[in-house]
PyMOL Python script that loads the backbone (N, CA, C, O; Angstrom):
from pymol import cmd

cmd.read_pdbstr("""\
ATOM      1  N   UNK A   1      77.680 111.678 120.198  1.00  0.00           N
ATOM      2  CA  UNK A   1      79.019 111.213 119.831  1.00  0.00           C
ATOM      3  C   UNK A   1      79.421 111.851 118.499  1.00  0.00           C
ATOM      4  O   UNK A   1      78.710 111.880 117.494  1.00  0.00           O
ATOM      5  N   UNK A   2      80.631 112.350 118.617  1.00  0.00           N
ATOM      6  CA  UNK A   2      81.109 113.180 117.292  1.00  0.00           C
ATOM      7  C   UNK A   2      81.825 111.954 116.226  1.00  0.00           C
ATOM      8  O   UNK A   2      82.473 111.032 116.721  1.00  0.00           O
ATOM      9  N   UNK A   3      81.641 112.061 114.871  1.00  0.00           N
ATOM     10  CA  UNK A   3      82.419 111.281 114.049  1.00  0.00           C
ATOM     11  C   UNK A   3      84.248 111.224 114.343  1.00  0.00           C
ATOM     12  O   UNK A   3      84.757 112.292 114.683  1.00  0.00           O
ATOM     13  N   UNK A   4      84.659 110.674 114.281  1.00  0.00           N
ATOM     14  CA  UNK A   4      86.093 110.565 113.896  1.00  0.00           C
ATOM     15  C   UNK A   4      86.162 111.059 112.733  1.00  0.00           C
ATOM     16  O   UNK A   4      85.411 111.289 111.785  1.00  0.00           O
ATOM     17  N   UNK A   5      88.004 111.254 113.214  1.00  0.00           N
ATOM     18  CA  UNK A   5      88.412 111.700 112.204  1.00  0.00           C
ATOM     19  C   UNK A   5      89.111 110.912 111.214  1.00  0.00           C
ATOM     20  O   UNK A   5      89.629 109.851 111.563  1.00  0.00           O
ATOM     21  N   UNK A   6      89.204 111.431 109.671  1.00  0.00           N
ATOM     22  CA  UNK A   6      88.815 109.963 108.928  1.00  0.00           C
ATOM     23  C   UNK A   6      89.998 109.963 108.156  1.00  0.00           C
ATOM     24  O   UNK A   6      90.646 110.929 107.753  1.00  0.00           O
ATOM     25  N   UNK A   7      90.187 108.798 108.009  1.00  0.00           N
ATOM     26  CA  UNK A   7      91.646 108.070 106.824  1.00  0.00           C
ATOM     27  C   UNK A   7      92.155 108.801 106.483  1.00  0.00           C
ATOM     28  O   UNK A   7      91.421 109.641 105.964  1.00  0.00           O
ATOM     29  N   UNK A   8      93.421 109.099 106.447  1.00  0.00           N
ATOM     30  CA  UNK A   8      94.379 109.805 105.020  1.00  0.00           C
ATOM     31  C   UNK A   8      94.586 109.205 103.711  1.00  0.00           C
ATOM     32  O   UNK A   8      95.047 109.719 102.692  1.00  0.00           O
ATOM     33  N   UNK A   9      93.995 107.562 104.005  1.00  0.00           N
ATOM     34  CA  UNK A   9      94.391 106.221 103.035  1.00  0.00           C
ATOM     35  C   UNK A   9      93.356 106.800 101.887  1.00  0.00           C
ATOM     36  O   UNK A   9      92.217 107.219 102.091  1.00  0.00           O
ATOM     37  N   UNK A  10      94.055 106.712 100.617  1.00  0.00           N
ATOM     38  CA  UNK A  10      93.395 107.285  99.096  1.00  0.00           C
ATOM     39  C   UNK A  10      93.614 105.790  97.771  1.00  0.00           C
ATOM     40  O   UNK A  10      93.694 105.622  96.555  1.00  0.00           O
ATOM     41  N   UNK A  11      93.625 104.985  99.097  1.00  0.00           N
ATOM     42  CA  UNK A  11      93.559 103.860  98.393  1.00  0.00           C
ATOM     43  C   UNK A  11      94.840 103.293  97.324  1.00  0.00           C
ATOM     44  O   UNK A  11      94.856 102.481  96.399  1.00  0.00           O
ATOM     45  N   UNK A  12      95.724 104.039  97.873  1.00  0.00           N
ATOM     46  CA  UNK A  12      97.183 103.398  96.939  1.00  0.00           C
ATOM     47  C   UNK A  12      97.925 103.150  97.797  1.00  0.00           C
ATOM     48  O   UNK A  12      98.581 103.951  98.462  1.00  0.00           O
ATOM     49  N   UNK A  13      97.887 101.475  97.907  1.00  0.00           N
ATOM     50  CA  UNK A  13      98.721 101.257  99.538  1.00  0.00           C
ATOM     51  C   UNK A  13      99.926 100.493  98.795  1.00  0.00           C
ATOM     52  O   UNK A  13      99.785  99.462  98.137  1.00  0.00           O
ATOM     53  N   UNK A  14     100.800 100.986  98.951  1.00  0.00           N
ATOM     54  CA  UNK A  14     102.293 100.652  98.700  1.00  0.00           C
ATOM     55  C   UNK A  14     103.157 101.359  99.646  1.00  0.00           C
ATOM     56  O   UNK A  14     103.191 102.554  99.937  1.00  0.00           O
ATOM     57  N   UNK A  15     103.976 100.181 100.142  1.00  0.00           N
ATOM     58  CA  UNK A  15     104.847 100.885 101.013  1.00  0.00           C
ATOM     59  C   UNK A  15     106.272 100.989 100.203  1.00  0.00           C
ATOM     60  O   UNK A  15     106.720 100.215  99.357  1.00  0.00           O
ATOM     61  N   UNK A  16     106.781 102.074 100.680  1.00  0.00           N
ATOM     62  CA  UNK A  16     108.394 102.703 100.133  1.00  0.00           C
ATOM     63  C   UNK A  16     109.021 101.706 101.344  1.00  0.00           C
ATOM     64  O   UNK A  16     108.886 101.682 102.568  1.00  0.00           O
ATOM     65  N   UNK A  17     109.982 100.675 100.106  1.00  0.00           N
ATOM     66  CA  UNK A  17     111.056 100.155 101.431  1.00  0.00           C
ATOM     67  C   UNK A  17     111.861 101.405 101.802  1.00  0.00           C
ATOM     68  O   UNK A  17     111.983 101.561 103.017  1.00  0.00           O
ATOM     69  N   UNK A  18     112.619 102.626 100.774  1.00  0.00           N
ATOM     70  CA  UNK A  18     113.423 103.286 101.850  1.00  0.00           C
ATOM     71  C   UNK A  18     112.862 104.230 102.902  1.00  0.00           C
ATOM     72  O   UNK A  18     113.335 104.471 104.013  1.00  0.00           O
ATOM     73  N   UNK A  19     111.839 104.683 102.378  1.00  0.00           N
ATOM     74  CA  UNK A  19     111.125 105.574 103.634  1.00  0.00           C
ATOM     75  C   UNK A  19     110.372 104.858 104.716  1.00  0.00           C
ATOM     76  O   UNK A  19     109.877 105.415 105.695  1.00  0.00           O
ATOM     77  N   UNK A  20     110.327 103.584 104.456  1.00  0.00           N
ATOM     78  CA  UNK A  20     108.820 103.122 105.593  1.00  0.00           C
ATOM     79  C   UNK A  20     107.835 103.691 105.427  1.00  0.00           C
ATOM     80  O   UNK A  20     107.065 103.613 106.384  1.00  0.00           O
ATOM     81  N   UNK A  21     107.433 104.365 104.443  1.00  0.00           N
ATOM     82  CA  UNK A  21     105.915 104.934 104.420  1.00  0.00           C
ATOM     83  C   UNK A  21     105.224 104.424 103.557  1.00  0.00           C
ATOM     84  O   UNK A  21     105.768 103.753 102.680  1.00  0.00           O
ATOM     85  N   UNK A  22     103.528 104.648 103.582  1.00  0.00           N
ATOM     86  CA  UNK A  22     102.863 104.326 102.152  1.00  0.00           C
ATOM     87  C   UNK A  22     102.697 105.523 101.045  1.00  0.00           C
ATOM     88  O   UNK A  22     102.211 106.628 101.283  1.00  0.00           O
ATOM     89  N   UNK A  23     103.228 105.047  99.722  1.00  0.00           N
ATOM     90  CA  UNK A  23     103.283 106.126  99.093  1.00  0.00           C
ATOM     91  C   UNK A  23     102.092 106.962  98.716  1.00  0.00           C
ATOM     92  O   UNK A  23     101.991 107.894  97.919  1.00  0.00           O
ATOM     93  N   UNK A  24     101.321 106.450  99.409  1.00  0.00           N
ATOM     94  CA  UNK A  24      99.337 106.703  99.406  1.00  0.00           C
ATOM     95  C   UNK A  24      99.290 108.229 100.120  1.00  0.00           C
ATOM     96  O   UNK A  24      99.167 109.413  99.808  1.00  0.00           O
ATOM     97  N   UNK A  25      99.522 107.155 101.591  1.00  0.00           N
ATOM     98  CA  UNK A  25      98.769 108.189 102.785  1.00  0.00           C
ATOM     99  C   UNK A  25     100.031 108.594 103.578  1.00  0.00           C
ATOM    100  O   UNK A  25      99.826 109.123 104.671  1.00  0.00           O
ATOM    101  N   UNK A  26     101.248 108.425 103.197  1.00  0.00           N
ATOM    102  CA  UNK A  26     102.244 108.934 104.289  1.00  0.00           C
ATOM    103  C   UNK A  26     102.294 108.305 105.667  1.00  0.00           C
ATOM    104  O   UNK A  26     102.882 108.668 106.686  1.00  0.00           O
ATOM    105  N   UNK A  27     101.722 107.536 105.485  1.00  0.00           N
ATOM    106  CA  UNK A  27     102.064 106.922 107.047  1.00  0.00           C
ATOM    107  C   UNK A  27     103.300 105.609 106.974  1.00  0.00           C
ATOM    108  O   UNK A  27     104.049 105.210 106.081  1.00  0.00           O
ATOM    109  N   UNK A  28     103.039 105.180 108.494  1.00  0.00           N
ATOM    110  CA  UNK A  28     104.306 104.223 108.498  1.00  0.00           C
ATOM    111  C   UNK A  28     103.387 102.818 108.686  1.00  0.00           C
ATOM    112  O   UNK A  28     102.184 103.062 108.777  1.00  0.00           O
ATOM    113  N   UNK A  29     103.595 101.996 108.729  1.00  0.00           N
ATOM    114  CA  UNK A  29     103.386 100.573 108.549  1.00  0.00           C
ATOM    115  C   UNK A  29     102.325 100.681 109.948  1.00  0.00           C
ATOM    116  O   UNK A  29     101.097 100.631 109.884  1.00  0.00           O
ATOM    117  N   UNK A  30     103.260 100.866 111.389  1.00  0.00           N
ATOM    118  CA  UNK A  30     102.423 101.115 112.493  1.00  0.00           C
ATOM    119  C   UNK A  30     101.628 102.175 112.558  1.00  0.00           C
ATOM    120  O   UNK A  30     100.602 101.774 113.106  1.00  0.00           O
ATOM    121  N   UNK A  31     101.502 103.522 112.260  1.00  0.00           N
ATOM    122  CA  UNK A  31     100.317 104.219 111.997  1.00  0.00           C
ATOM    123  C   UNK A  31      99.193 103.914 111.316  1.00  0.00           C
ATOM    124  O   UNK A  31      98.069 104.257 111.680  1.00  0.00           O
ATOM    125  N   UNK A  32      99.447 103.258 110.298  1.00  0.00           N
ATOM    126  CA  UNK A  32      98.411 102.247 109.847  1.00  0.00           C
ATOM    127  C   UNK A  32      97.532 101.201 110.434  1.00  0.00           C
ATOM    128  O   UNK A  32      96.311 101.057 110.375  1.00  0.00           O
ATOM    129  N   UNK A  33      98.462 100.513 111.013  1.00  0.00           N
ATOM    130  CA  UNK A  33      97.531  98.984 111.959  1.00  0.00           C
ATOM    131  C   UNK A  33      96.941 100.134 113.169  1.00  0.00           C
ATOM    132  O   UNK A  33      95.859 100.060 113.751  1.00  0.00           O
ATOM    133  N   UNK A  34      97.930 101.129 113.331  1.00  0.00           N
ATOM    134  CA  UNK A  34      96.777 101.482 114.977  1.00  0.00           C
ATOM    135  C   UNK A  34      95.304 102.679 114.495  1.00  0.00           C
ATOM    136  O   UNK A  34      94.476 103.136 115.282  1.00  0.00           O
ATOM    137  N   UNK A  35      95.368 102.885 113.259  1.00  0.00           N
ATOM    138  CA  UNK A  35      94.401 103.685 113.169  1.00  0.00           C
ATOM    139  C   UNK A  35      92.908 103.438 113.593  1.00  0.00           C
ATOM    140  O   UNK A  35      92.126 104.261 114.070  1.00  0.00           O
ATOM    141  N   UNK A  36      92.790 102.688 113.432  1.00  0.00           N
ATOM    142  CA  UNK A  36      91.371 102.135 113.469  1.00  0.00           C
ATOM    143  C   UNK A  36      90.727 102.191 114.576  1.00  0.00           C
ATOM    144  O   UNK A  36      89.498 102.238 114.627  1.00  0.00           O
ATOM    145  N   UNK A  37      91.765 102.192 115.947  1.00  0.00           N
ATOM    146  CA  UNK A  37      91.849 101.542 117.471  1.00  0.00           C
ATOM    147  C   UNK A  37      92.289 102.898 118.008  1.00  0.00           C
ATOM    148  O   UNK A  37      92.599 103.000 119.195  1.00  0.00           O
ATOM    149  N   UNK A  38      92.329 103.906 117.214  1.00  0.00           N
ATOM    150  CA  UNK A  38      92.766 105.469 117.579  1.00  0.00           C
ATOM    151  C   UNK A  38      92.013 106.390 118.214  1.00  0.00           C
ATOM    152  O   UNK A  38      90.914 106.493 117.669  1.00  0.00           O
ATOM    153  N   UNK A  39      92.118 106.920 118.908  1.00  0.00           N
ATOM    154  CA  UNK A  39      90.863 108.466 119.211  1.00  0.00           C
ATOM    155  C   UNK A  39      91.561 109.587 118.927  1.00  0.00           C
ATOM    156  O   UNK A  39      92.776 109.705 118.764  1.00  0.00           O
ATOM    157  N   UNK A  40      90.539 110.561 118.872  1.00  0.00           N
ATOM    158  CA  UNK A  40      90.595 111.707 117.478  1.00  0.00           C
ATOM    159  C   UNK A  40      92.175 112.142 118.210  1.00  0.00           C
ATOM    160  O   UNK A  40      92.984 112.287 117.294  1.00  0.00           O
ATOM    161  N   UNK A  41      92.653 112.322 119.229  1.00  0.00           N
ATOM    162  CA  UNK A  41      93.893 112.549 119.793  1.00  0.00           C
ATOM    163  C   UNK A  41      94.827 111.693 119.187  1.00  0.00           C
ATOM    164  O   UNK A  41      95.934 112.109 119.529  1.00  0.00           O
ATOM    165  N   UNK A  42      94.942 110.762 118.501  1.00  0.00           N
ATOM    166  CA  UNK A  42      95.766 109.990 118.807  1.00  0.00           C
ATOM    167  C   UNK A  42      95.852 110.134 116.896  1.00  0.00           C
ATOM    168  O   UNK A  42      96.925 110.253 116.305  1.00  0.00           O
ATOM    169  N   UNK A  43      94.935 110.103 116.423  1.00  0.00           N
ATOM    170  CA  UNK A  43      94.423 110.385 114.981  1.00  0.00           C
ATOM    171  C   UNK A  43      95.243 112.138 114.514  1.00  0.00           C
ATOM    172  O   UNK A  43      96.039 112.429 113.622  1.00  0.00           O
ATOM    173  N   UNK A  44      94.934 112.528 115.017  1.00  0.00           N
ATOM    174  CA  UNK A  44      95.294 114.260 115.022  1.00  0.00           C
ATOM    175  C   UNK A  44      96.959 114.041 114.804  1.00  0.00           C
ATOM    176  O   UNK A  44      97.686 114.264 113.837  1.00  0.00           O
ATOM    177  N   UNK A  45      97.226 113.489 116.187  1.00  0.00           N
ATOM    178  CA  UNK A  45      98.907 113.425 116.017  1.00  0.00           C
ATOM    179  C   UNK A  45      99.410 112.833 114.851  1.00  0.00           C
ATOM    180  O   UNK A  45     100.305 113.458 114.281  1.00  0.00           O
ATOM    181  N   UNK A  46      98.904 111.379 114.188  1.00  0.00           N
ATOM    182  CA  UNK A  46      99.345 111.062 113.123  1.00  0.00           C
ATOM    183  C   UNK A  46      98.907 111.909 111.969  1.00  0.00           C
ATOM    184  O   UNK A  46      99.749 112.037 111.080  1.00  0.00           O
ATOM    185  N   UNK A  47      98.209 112.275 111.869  1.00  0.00           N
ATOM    186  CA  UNK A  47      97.740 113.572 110.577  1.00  0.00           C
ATOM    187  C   UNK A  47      98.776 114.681 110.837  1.00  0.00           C
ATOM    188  O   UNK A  47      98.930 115.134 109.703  1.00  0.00           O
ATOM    189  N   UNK A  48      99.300 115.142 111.371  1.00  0.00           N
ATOM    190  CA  UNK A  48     100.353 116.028 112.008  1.00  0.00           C
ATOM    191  C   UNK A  48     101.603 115.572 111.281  1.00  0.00           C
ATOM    192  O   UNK A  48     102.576 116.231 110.913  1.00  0.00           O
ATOM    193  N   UNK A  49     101.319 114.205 111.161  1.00  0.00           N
ATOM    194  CA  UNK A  49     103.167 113.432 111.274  1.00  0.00           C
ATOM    195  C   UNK A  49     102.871 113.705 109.818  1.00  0.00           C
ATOM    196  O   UNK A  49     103.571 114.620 109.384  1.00  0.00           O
ATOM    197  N   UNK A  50     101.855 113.064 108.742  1.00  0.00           N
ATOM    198  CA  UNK A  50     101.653 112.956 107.534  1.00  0.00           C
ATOM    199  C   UNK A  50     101.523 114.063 106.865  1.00  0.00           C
ATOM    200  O   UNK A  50     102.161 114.078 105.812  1.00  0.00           O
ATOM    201  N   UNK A  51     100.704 115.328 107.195  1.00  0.00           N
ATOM    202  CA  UNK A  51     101.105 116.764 106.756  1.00  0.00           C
ATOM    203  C   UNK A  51     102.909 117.399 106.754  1.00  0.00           C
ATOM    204  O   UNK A  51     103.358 118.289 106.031  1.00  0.00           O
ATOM    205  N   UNK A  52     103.601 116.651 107.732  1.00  0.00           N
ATOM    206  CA  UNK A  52     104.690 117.274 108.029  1.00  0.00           C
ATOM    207  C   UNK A  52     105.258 116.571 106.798  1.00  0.00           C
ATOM    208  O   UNK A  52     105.388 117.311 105.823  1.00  0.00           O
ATOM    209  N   UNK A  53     105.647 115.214 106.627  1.00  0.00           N
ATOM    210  CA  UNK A  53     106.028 114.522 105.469  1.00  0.00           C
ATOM    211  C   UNK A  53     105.719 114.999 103.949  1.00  0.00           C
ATOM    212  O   UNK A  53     106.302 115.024 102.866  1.00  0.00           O
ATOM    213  N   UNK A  54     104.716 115.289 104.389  1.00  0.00           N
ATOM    214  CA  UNK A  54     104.339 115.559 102.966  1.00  0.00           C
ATOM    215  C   UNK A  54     104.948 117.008 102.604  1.00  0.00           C
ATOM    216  O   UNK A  54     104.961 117.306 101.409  1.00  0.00           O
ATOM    217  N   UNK A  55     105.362 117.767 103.373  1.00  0.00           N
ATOM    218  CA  UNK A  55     105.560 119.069 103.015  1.00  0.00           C
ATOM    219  C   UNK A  55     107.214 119.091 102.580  1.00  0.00           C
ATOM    220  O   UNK A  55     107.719 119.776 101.691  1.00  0.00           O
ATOM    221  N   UNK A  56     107.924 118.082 103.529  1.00  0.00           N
ATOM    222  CA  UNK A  56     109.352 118.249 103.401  1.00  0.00           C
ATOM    223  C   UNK A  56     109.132 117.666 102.708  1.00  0.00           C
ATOM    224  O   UNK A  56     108.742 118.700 102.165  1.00  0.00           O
ATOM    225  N   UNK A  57     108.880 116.696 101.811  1.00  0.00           N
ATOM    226  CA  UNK A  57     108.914 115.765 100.760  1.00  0.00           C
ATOM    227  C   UNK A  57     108.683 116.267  99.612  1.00  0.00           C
ATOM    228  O   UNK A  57     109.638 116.170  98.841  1.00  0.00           O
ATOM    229  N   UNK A  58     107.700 116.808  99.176  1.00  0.00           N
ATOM    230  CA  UNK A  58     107.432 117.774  98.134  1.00  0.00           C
ATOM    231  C   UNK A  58     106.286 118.797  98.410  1.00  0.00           C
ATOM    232  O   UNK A  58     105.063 118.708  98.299  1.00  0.00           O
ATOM    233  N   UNK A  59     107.299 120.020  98.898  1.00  0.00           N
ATOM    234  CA  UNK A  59     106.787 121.023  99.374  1.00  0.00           C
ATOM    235  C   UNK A  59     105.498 122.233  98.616  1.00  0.00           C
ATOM    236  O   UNK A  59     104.631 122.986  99.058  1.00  0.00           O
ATOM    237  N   UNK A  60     105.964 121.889  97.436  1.00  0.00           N
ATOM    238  CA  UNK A  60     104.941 122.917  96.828  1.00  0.00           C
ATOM    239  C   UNK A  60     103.601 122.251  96.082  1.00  0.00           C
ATOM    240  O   UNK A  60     102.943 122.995  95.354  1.00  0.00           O
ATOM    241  N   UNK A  61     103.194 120.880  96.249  1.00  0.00           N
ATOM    242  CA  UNK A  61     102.214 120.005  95.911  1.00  0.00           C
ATOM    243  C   UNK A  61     102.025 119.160  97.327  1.00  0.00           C
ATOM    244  O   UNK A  61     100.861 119.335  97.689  1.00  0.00           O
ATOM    245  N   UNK A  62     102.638 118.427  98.133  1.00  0.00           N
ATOM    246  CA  UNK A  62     102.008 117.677  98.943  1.00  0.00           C
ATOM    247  C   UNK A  62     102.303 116.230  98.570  1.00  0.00           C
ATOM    248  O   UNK A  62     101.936 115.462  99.459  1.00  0.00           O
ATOM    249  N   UNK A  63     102.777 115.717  97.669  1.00  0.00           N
ATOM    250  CA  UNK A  63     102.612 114.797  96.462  1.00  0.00           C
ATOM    251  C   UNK A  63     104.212 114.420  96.247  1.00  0.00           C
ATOM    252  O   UNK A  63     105.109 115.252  96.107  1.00  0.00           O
ATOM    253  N   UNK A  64     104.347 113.203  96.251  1.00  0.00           N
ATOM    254  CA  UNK A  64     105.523 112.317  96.289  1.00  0.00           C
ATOM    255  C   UNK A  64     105.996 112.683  94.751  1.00  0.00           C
ATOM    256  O   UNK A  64     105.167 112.827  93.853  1.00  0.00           O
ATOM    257  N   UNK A  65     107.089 112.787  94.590  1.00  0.00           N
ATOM    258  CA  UNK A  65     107.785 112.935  93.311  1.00  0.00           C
ATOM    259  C   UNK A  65     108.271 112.114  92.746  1.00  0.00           C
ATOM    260  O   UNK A  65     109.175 111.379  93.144  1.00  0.00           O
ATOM    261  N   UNK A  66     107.493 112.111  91.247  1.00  0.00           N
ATOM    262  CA  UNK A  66     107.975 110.390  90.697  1.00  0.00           C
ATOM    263  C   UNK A  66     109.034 110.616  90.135  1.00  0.00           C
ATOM    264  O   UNK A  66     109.563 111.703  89.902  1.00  0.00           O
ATOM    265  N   UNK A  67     109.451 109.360  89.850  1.00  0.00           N
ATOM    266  CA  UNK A  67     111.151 109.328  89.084  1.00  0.00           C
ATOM    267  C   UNK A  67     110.780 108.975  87.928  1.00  0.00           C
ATOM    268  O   UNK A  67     109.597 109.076  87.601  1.00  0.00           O
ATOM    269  N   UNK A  68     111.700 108.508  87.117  1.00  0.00           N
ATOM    270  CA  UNK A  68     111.936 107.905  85.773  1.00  0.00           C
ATOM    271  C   UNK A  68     111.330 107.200  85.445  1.00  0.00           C
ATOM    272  O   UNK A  68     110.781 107.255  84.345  1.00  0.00           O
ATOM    273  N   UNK A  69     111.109 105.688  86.777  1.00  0.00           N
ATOM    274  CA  UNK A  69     110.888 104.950  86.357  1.00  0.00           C
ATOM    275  C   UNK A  69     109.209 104.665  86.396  1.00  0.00           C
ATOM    276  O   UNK A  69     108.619 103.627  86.097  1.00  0.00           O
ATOM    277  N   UNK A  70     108.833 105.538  86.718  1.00  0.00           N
ATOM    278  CA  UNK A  70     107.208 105.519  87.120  1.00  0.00           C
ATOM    279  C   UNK A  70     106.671 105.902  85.778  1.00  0.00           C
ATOM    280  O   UNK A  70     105.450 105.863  85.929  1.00  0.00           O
ATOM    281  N   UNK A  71     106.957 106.284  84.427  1.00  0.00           N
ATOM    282  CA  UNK A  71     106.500 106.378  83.316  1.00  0.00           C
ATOM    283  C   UNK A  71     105.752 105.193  82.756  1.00  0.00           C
ATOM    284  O   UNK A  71     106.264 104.074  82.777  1.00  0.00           O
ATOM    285  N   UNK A  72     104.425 105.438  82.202  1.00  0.00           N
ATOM    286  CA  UNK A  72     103.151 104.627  81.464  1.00  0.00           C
ATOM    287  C   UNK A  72     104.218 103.682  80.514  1.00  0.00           C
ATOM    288  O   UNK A  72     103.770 102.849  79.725  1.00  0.00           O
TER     289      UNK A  72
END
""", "prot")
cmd.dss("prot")
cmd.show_as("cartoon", "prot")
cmd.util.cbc("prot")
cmd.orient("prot")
């Protein structure tokens, strides 16, 4: 039996009310609850969805772009 394929979750689970996503791992609320219950097919496609997000989102890092108000 081969391992799965594993979390995108980096442990900063906050969800964006306007996007529906977590500003963590890029996923949506339901990509989340079904991960667990996923096979590597089903896993693949959501890693697909979360690479794609991440690229139109901030294309030259991968990485959500903070605003103003995210300052220490």
């Amino acid at each position: 039996m081969s391992a799965m394929l594993q979390s995108p979750c980096i442990n900063i689970c906050k969800m964006d009310a306007a996007s529906g996503l977590c500003i963590g791992c890029w996923r949506t609320i339901d990509e989340i609850t079904v991960w667990s219950r996923s096979d590597d097919a089903a896993r693949s496609h959501i890693l697909a969805a979360v690479a794609r997000r991440r690229m139109e989102n901030e294309p030259e890092t991968g990485h959500p772009t903070k605003n103003s108000t995210d300052h220490d």
